[in-house]
Every structure is written in structure tokens, then in C-alpha cells.
C-alpha positions in Angstrom: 8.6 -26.0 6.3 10.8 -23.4 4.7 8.6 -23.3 1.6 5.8 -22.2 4.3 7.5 -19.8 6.2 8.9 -18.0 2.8 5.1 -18.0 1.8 3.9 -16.7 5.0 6.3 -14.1 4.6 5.4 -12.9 1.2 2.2 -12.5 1.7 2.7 -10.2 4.8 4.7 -8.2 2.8 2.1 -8.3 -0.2 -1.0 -8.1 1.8 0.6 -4.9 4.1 -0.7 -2.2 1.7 -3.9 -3.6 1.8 -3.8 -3.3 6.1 -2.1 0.0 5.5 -5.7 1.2 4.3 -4.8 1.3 0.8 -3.4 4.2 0.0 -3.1 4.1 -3.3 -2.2 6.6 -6.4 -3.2 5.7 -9.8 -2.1 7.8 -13.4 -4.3 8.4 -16.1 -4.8 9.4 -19.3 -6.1 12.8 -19.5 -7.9 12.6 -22.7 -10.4 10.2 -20.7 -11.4 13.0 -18.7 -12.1 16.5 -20.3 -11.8 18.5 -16.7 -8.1 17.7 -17.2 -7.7 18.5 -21.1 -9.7 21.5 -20.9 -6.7 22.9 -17.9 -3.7 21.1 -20.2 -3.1 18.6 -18.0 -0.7 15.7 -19.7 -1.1 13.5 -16.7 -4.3 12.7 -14.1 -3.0 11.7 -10.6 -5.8 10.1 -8.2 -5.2 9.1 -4.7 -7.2 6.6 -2.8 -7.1 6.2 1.4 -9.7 4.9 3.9 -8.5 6.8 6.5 -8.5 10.9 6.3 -8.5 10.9 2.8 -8.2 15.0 2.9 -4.9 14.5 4.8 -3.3 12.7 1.6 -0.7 15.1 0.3 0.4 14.3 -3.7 4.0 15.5 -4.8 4.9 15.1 -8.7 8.4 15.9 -10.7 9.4 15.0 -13.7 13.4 13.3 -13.5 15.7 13.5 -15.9 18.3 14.9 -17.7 20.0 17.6 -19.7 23.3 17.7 -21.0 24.1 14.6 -18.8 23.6 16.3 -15.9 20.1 14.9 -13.5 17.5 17.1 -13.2 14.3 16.9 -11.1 11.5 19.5 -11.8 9.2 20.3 -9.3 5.6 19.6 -11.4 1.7 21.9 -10.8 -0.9 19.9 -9.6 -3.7 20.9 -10.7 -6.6 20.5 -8.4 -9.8 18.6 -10.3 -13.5 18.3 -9.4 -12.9 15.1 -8.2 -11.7 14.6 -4.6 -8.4 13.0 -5.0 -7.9 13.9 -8.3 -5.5 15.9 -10.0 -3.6 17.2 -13.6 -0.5 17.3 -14.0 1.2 19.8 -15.8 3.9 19.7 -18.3 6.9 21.8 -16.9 9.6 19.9 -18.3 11.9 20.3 -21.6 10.7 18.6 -24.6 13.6 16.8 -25.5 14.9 13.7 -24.1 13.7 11.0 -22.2 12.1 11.7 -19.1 10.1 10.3 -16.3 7.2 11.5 -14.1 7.1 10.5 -10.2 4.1 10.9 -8.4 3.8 10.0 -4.8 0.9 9.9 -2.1 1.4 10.4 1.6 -0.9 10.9 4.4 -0.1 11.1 8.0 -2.5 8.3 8.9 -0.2 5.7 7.3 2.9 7.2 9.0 5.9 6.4 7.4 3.8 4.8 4.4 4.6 6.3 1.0 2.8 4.7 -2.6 3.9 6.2 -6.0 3.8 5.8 -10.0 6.8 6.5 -12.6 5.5 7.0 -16.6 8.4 7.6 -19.5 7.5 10.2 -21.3 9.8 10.7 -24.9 9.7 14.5 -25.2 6.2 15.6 -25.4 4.5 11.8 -25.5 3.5 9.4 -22.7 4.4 6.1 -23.3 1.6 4.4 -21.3 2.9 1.2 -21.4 5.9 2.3 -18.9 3.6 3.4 -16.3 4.5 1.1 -12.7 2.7 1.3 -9.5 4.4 0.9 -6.2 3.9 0.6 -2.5 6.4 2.8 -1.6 8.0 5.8 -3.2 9.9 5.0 -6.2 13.4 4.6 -5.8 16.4 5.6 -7.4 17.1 2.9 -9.0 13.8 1.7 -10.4 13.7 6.0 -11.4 17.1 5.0 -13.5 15.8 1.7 -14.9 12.5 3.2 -15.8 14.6 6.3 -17.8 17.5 3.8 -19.8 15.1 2.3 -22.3 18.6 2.0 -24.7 21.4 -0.2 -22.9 19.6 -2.1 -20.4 21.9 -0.6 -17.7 21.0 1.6 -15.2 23.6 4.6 -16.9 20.6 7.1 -18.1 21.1 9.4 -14.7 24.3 9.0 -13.0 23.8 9.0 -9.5 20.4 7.7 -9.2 20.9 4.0 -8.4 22.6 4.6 -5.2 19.8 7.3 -4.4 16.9 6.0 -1.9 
């Protein structure tokens, strides 16, 4: 019985994206699409949602940190031909170890937020970091995506208590 009810509930709580219309933001690779090279984009943001997609709003900043001290830096969207679809342009120092946030919101999902957070190592995008969530990132999983050396959540002070 309790095996069933803890399976019921998961996938509630899996399957409530999905209800939610699937508002969704994915991150790409710019040099798949040349719109976004030819305007420097190091980033392409796209943003899903069955209902009202023109209402979706798309924020991006790059977090991190310089001489110990947190740092977030409002990022330029950069509108594409695409609907939905956007560059993202580097505004950020080129040293350190920083991370990108990108999150989707749109009035039709109310209180719904989706989001992606990519490590970038000055200048380069380490793909393989990129993580998808159905909500917007928090600080924690911010601080645990930027400390890549001690396995602790150290990299940004502050940011695993932030929500």
C-alpha cells in the first residue's frame, strides 16, 4: 500500500509539468544555428508553451564570482527569427568559473517557473553541465552546479540558503 501511494505521488509530481502545458526552456549550442553566431550569441535559449506562448517572458544572468564575492549579471537576449528563440550574450568576466541561468515564465502557468543552468570555464561552455528544471533553479543547485573542485557547495557563499 505505501509502495502505491509513494508511486502515485511521484508521478503527480513528475507528470505536473506536463498538465502545466509544458512550459519548457531548452539551451543550445549556437554554432548549430548561424542566426545566433552571426549576432555573437554564446548561448540559444528556446521556450516552449501551449498556452499564450507570446506571454512567455525569458530572464538570463550569468552567477558567479569575483574576488570571493557573488555576483549575478543581468545577460542581453537577443531576439532570433524563431519565435521563442533567443542568443544569449556574453556579458560576464572571462575568468573563473561561472554559470548561466535562464528561466521561462508566462502568466498562463501562474506561479509556474522552468529554467536551465550551463558552467561555463571563462570563455567555454561546458555542455555536459547543462540541467533542465521545472522550476527555477535554486540556490543551491546554482552553488552545486559552480563548485566543480571540493564537492561542497563553498563556490558562492550565500547561495545554498538562497531560494
Amino acid at each position: 500500500m505505501r509502495t502505491s501511494v509513494i508511486s502515485a505521488a511521484a508521478t503527480i509530481v513528475i507528470g505536473l509539468p506536463l498538465l502545466a502545458g509544458a512550459l519548457i526552456v531548452e539551451i543550445g549550442n549556437p554554432s548549430a544555428n548561424p542566426e545566433a553566431l552571426s549576432k555573437h550569441a554564446v548561448l540559444v535559449a528556446r521556450t516552449t508553451a501551449c498556452h499564450s506562448p507570446q506571454k512567455t517572458s525569458l530572464t538570463a544572468s550569468a552567477e558567479g564570482a569575483i574576488d570571493g564575492q557573488r555576483r549575478t549579471i543581468p545577460l542581453k537576449l537577443i531576439p532570433l527569427s524563431a519565435p521563442g528563440t533567443f542568443g544569449v550574450a556574453h556579458e560576464w568576466p572571462s575568468t573563473g568559473t561561472w554559470a548561466v541561468k535562464i528561466v521561462a515564465r508566462n502568466p498562463e502557468y501562474q506561479n509556474y517557473a522552468t529554467g536551465a543552468l550551463i558552467r561555463f570555464h571563462g570563455d567555454s561552455a561546458e555542455w555536459s553541465s547543462v540541467k533542465h528544471y521545472f522550476h527555477e533553479p535554486t540556490g543551491a543547485e546554482l552553488a552545486a552546479m559552480l563548485d566543480t573542485q571540493s564537492g561542497r557547495n563553498n563556490a558562492l557563499p550565500g547561495y545554498a540558503t538562497l531560494h
